[in-house]
SEMARGU-248451 format. One record per atom (N, C-alpha, C, CB): x negated, y, z negated. Coordinates in steps of 0.05 Angstrom, whole numbers, padded with zeros to 5 digits, always signed. Last residue first. Glycine has a CB too. Layout:
<atoms>
XYZ/...
</atoms>
This chain:
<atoms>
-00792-01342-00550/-00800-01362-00530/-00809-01390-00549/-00826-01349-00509/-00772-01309-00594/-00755-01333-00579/-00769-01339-00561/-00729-01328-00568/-00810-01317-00660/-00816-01311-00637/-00793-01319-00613/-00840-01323-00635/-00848-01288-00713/-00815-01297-00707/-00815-01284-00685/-00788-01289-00727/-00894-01316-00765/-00880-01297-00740/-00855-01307-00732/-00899-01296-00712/-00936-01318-00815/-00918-01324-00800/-00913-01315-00787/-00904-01327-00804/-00982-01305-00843/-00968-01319-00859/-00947-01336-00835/-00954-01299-00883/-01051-01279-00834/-01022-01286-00825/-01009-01309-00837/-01022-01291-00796/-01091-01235-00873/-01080-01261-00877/-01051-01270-00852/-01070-01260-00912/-01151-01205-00837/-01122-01205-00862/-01110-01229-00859/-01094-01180-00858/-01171-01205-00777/-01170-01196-00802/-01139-01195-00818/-01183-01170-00800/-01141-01217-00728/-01170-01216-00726/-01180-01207-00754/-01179-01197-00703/-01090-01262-00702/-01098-01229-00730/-01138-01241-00732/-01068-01235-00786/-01084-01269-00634/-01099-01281-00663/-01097-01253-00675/-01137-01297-00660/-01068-01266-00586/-01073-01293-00596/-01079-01298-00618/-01088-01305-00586/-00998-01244-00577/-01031-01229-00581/-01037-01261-00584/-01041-01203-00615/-00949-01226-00532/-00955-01241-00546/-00988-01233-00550/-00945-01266-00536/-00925-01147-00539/-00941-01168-00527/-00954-01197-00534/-00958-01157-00523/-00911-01114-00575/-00904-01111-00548/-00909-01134-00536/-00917-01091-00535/-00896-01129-00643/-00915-01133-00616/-00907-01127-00592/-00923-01159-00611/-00889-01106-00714/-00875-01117-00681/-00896-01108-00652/-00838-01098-00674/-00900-01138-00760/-00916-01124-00745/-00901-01127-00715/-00947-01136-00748/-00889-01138-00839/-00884-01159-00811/-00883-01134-00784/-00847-01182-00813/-00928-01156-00886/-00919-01130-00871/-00916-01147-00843/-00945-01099-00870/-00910-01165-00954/-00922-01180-00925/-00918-01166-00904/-00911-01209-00917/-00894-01160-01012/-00912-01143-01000/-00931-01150-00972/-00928-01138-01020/-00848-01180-01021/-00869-01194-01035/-00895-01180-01014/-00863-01235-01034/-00799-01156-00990/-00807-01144-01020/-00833-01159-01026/-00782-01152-01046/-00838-01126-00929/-00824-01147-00944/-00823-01142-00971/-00836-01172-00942/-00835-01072-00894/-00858-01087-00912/-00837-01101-00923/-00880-01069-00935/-00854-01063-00816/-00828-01064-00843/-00851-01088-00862/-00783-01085-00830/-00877-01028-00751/-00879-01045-00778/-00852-01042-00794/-00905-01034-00798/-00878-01024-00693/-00871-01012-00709/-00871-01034-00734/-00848-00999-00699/-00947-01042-00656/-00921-01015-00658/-00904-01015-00690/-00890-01021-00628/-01013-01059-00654/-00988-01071-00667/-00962-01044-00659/-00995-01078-00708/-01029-01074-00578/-01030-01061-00610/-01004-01064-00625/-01035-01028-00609/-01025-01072-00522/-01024-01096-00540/-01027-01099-00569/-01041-01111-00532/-01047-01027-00495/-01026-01037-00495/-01014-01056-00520/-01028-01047-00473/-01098-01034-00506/-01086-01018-00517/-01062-01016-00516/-01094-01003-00514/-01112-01112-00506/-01110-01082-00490/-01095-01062-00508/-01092-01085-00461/-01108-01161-00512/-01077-01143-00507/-01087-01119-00494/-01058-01134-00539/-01152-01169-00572/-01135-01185-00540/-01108-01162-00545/-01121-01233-00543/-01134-01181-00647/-01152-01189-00617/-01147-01192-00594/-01163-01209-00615/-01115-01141-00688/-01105-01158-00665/-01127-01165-00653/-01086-01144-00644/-01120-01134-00770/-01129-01124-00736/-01113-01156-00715/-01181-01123-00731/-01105-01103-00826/-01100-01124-00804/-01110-01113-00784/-01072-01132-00799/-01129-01060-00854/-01110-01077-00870/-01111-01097-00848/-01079-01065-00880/-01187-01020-00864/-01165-01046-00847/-01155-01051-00858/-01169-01069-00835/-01181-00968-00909/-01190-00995-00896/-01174-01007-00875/-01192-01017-00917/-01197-00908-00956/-01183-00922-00930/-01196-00950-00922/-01186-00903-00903/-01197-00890-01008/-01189-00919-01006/-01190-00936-00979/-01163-00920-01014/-01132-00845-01005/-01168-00858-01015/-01168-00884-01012/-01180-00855-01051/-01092-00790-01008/-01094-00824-00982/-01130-00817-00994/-01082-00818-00924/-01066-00756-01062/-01082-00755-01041/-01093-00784-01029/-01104-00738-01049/-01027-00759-01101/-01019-00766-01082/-01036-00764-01056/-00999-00755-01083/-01049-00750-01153/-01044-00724-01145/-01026-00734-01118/-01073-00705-01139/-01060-00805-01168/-01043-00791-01178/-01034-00777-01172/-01044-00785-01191/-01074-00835-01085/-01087-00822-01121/-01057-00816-01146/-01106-00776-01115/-01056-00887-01053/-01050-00854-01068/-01062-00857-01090/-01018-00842-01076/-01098-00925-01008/-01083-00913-01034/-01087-00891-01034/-01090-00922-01060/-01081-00939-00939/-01093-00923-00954/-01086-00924-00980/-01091-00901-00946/-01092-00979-00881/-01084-00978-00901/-01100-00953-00925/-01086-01005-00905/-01087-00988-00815/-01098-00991-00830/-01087-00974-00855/-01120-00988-00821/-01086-01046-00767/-01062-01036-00786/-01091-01018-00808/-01037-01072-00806/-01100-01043-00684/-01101-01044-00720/-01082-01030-00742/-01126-01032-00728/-01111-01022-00640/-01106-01047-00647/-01097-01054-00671/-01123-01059-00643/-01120-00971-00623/-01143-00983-00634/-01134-01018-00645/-01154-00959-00662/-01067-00958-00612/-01090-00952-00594/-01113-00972-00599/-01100-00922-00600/-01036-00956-00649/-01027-00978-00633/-01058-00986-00611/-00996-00966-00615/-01035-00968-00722/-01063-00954-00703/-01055-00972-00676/-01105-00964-00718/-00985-00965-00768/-01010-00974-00756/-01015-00963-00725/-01010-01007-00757/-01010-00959-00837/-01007-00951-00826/-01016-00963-00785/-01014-00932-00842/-00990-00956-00907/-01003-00979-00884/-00990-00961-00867/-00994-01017-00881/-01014-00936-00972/-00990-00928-00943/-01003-00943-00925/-00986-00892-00929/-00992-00961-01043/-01006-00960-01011/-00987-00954-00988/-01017-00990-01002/-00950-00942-01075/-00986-00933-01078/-00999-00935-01064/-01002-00943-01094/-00907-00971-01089/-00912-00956-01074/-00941-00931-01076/-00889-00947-01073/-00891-01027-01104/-00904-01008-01122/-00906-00980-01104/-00934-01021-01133/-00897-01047-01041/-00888-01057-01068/-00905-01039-01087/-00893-01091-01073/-00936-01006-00989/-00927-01037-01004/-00912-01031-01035/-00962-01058-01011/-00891-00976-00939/-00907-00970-00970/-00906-01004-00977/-00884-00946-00999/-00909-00954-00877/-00891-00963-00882/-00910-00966-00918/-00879-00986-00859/-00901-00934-00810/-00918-00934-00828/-00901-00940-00850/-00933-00911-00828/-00918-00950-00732/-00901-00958-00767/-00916-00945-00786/-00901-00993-00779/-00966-00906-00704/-00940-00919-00704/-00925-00928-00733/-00944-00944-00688/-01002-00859-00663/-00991-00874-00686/-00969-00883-00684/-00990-00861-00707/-01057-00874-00643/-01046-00877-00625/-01021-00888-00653/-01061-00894-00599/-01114-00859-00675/-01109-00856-00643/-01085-00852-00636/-01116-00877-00627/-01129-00819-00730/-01111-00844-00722/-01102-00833-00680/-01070-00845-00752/-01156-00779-00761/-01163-00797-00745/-01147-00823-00733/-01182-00803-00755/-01131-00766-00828/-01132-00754-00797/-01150-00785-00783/-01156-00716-00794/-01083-00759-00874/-01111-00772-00868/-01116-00766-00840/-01113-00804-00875/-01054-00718-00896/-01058-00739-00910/-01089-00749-00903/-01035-00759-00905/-01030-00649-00900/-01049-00671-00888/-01056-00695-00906/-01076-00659-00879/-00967-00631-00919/-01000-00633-00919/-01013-00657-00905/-01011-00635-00948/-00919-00581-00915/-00933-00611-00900/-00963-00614-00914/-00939-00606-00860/-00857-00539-00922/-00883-00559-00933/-00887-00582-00924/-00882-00566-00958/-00815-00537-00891/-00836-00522-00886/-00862-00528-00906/-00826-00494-00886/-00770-00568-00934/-00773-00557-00908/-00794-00534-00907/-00745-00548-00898/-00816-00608-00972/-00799-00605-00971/-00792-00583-00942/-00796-00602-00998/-00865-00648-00960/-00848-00645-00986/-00828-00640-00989/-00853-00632-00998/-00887-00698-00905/-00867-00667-00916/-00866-00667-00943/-00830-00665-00906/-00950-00709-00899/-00935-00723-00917/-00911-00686-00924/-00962-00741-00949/-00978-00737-00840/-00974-00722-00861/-00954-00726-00874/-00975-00701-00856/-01029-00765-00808/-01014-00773-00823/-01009-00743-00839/-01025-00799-00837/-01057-00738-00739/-01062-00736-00771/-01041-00752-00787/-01060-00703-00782/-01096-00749-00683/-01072-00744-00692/-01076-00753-00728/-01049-00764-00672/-01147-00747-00633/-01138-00754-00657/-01114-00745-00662/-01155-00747-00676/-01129-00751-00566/-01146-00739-00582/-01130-00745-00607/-01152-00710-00576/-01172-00811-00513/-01144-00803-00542/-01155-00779-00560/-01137-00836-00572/-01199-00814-00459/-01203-00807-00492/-01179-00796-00499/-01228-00786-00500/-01170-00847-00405/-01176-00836-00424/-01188-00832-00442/-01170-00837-00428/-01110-00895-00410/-01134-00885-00394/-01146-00861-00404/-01126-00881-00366/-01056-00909-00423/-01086-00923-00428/-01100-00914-00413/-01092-00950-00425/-01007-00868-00435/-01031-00872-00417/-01045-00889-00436/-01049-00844-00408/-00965-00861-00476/-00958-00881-00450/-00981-00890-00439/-00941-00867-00426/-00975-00816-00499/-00971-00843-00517/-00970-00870-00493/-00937-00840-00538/-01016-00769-00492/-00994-00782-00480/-00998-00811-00496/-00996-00783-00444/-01033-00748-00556/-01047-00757-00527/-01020-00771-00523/-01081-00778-00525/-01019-00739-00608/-01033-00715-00593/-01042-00719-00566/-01057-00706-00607/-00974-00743-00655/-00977-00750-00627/-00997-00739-00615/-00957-00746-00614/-00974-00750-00725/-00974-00727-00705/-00985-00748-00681/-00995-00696-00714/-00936-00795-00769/-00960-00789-00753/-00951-00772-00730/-00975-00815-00744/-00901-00778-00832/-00904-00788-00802/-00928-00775-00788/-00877-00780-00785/-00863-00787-00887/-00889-00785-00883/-00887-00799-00856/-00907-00798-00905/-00824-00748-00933/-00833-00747-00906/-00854-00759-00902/-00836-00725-00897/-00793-00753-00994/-00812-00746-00979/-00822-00763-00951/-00831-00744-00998/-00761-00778-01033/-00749-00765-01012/-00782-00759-00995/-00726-00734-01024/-00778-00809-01068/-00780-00786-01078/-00771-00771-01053/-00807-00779-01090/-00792-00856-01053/-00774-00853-01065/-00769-00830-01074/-00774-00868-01078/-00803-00835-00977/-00805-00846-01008/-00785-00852-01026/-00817-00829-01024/-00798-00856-00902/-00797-00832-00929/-00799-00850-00956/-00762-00813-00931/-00827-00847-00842/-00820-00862-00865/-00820-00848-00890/-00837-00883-00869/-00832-00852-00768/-00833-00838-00795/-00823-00858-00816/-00815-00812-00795/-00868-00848-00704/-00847-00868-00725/-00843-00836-00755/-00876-00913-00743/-00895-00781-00676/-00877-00815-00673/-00863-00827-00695/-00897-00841-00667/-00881-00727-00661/-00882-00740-00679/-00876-00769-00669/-00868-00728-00697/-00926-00677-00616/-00899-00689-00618/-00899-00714-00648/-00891-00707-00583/-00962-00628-00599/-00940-00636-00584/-00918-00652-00584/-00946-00643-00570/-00986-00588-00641/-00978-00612-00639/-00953-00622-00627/-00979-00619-00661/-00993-00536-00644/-01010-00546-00632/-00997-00575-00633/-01038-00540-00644/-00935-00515-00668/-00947-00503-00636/-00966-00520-00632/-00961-00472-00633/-00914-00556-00713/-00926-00534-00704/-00937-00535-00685/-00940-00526-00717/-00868-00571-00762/-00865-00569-00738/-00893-00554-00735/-00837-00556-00729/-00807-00598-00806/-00838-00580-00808/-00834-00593-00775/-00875-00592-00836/-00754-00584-00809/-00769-00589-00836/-00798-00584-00826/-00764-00621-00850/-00703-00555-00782/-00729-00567-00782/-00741-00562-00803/-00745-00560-00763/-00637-00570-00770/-00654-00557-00796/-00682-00562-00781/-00651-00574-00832/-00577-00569-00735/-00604-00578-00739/-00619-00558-00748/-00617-00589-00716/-00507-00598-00730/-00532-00570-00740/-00554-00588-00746/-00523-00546-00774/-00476-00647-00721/-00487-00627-00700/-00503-00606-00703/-00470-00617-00688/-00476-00663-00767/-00460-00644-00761/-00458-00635-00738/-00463-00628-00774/-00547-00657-00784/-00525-00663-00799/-00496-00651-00786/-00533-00652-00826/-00608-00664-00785/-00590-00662-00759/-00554-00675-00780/-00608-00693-00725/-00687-00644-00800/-00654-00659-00808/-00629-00657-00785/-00639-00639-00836/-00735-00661-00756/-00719-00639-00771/-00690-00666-00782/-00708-00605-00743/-00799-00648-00737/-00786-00673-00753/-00765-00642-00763/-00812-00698-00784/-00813-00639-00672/-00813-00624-00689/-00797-00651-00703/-00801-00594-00683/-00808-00673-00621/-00827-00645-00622/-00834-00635-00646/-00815-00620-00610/-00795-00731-00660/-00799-00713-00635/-00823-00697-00632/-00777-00693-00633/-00754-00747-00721/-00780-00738-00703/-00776-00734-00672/-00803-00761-00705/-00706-00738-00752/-00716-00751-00744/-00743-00742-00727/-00699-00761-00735/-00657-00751-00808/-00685-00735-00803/-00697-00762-00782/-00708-00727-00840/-00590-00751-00810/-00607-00765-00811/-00627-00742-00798/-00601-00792-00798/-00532-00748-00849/-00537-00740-00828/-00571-00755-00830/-00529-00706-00825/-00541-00734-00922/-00517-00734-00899/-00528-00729-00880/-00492-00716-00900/-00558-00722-00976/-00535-00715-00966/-00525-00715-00943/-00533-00698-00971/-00602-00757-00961/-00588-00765-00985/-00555-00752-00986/-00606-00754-01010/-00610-00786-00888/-00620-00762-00908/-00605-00765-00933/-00614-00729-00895/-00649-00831-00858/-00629-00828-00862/-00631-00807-00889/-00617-00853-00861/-00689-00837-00806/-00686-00837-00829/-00661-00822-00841/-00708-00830-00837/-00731-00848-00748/-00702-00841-00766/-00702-00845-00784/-00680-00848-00763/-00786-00840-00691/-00767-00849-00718/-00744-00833-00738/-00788-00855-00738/-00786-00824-00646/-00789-00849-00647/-00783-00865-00679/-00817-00852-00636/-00764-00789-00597/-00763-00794-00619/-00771-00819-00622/-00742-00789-00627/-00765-00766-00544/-00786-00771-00560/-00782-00775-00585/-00803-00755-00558/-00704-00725-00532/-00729-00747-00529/-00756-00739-00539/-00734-00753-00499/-00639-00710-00541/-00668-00705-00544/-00690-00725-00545/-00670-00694-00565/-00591-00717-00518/-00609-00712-00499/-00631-00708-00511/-00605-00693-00483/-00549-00708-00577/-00557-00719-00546/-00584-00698-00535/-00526-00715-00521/-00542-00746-00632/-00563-00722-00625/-00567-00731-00604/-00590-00717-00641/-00502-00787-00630/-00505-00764-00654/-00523-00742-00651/-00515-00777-00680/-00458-00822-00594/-00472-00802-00592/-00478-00783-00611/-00465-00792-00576/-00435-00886-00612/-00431-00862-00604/-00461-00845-00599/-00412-00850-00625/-00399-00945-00591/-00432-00929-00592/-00425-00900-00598/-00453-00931-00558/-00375-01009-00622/-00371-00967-00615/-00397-00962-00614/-00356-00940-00644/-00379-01045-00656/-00389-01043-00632/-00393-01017-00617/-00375-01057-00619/-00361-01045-00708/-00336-01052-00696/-00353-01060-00670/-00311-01028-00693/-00397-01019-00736/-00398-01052-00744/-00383-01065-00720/-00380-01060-00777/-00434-00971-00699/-00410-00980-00712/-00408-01009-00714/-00388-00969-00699/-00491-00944-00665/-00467-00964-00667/-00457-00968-00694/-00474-00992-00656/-00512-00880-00659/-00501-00899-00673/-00479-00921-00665/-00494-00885-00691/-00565-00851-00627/-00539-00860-00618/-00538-00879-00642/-00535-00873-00586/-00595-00796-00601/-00604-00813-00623/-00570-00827-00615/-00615-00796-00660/-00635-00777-00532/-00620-00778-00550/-00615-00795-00572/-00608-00776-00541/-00675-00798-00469/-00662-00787-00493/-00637-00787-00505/-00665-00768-00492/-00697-00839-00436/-00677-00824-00437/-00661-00796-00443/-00674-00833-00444/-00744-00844-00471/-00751-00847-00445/-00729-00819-00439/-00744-00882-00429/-00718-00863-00524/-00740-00846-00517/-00744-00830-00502/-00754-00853-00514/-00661-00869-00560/-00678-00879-00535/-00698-00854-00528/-00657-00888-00506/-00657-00898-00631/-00660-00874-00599/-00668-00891-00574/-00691-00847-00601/-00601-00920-00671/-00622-00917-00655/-00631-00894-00637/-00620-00934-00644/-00573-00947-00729/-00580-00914-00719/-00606-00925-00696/-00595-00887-00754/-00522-00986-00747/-00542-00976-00735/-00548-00953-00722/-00545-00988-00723/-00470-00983-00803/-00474-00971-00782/-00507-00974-00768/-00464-00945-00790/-00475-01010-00847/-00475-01025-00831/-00484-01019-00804/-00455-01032-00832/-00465-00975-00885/-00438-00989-00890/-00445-00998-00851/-00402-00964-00905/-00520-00955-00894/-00500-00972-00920/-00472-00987-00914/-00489-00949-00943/-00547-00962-00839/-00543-00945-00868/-00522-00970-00881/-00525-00906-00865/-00611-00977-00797/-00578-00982-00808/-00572-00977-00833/-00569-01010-00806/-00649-00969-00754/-00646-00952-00779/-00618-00961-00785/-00650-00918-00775/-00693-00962-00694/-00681-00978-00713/-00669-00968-00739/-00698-00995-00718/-00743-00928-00667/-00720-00926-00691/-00695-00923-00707/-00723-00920-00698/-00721-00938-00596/-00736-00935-00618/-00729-00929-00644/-00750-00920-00613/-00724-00959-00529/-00704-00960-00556/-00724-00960-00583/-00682-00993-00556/-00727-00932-00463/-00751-00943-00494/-00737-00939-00512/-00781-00926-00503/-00653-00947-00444/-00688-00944-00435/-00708-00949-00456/-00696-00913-00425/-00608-00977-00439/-00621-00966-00444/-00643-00964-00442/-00616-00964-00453/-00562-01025-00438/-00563-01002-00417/-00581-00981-00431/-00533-00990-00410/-00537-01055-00499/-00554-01058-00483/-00553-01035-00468/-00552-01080-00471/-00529-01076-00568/-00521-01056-00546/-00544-01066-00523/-00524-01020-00557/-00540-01119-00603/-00515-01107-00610/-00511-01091-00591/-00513-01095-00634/-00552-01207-00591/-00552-01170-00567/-00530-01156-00586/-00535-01171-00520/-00577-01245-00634/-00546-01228-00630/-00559-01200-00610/-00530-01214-00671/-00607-01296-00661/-00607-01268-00645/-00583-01271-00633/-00631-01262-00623/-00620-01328-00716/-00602-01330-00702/-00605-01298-00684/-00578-01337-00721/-00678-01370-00733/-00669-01340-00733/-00652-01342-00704/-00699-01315-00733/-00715-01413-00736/-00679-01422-00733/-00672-01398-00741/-00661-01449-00753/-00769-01407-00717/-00759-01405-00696/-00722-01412-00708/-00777-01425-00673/-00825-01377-00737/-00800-01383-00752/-00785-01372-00723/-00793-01365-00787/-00888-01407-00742/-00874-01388-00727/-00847-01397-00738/-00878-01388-00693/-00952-01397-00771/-00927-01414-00778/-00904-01389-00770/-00927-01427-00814/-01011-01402-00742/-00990-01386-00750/-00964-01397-00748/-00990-01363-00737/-01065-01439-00769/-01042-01427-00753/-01020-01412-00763/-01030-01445-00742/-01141-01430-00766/-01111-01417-00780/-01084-01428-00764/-01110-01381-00777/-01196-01430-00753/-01173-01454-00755/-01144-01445-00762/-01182-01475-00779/-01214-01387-00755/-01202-01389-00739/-01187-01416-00733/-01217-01382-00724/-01199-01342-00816/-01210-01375-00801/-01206-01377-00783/-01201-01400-00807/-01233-01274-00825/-01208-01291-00815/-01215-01329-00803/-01195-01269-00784/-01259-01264-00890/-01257-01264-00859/-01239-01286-00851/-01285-01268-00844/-01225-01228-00943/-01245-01248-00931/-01238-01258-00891/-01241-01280-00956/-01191-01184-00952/-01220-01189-00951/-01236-01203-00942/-01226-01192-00965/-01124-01170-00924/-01149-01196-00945/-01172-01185-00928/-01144-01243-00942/-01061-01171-00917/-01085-01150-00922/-01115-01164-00939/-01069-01123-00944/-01020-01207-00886/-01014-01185-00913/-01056-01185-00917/-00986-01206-00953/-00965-01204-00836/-00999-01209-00840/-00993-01189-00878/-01030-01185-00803/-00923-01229-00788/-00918-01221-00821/-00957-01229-00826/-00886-01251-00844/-00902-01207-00720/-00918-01220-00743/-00920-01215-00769/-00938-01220-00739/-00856-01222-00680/-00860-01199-00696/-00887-01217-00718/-00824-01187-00713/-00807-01209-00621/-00844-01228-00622/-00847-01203-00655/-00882-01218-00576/-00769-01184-00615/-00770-01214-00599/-00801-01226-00612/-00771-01209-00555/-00737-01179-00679/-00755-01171-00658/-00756-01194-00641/-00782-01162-00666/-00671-01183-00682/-00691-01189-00696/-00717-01176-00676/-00690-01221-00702/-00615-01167-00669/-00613-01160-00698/-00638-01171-00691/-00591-01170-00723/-00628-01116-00610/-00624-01148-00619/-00631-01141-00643/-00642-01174-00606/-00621-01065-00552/-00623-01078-00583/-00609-01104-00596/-00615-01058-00601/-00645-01078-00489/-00625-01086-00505/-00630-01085-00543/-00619-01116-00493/-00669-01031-00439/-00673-01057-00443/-00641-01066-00477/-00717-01058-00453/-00688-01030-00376/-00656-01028-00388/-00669-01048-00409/-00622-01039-00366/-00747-00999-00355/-00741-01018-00354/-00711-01021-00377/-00767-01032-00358/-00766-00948-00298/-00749-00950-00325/-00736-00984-00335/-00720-00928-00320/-00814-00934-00262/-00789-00950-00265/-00783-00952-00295/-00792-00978-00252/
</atoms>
């Protein structure tokens, strides 16, 4: 069954955690921010996935399940910018025009013409994505049905496009990938792990090679189901974590807050 569901300007359940050493209190609470105003901008759709609004307002989304990428307009207008393709789970918007998105293959789409920027036969598909200031590509390879909890997951890699048909491997071992996103300064890539529950985090070298690796945040409870999905980093470097699922506790790193309508 296909559940209809609706894009809203906020998440329904989202947590803001920022990355600490010392072990988690369990006295803690989490200071929930409930006078956030929610607005439905579309509804009649299936798994709605990267979110993406450009400069003059326009929202860029997909639906997964479905397929295809669709822009609303300030006015409300939906249209149709890339039909029928599924599995996308992230967008990005390109410098000259039109938007890069994931799937089978991460390509540009300008016009109705589509470029692919990188792609290969053993890897069945791309989830979220996120680019630099330097234009560059960085998204996790899919390698196990994303839907099943059941199972051994086979690994999937972080890579980083340069440019069309340049990729390199960043860091490998990630179960089940999702947000990935740069702190302030841009030298750390957070990344997060829906499978394994967890946010985890890498520095760039000079050369740009991922060192350093760690937890940045973990969930407790939920099930693999119940893992963080798609992230956004605040300017004061707080990474707010959207949940499928209410969780009971960050099991590591600092929680600052959440934003919740129940």
């Amino acid at each position: 069954m296909t559940v209809s569901l609706e894009v809203v300007s906020a998440r329904s359940l989202s947590m803001r955690c920022e990355g600490s050493e010392k072990a988690p209190d369990p006295k803690d609470k989490l200071s929930y921010t409930r006078d956030m105003q929610f607005e439905t901008l579309v509804r009649g759709y299936g798994l709605i996935e990267g979110p993406r609004v450009d400069p003059d307002g326009a929202l860029y989304f997909s639906d997964v399940e479905r397929g295809g990428v669709y822009r609303r307009r300030p006015d409300g207008t939906v249209e149709t910018i890339v039909p029928r393709r599924r599995g996308v789970g992230g967008i990005a918007l390109h410098a000259d025009g039109g938007i890069v998105i994931s799937g089978r293959n991460i390509c540009h789409v300008r016009d109705g013409e589509t470029r692919v920027l990188f792609g290969r036969d053993d890897i069945p598909g791309f989830n979220d994505l996120y680019t630099d200031e330097k234009g560059r590509v960085y998204t996790g390879s899919m390698m196990s049905n994303p839907f099943s909890t059941e199972g051994q997951r086979l690994m999937g890699e972080c890579f980083r496009i340069d440019a069309e048909g340049s990729a390199e491997v960043l860091y490998g071992d990630v179960s089940l990938t999702n947000g990935i996103g740069f702190l302030p300064g841009g030298r750390t890539i957070v990344h997060a792990d829906t499978a394994r529950r967890h946010l985890i985090a890498h520095d760039l070298d000079d050369a740009g090679r991922a060192i350093a690796r760690r937890v940045f945040a973990s969930v407790e409870g939920g099930g693999r189901a119940g893992g963080p999905d798609g992230l956004a980093v605040d300017s004061e470097g707080g990474v707010w974590v959207a949940m499928p699922v209410p969780l009971p506790a960050c099991a590591s790193g600092v929680r600052t807050s959440a934003i919740s309508t129940s």
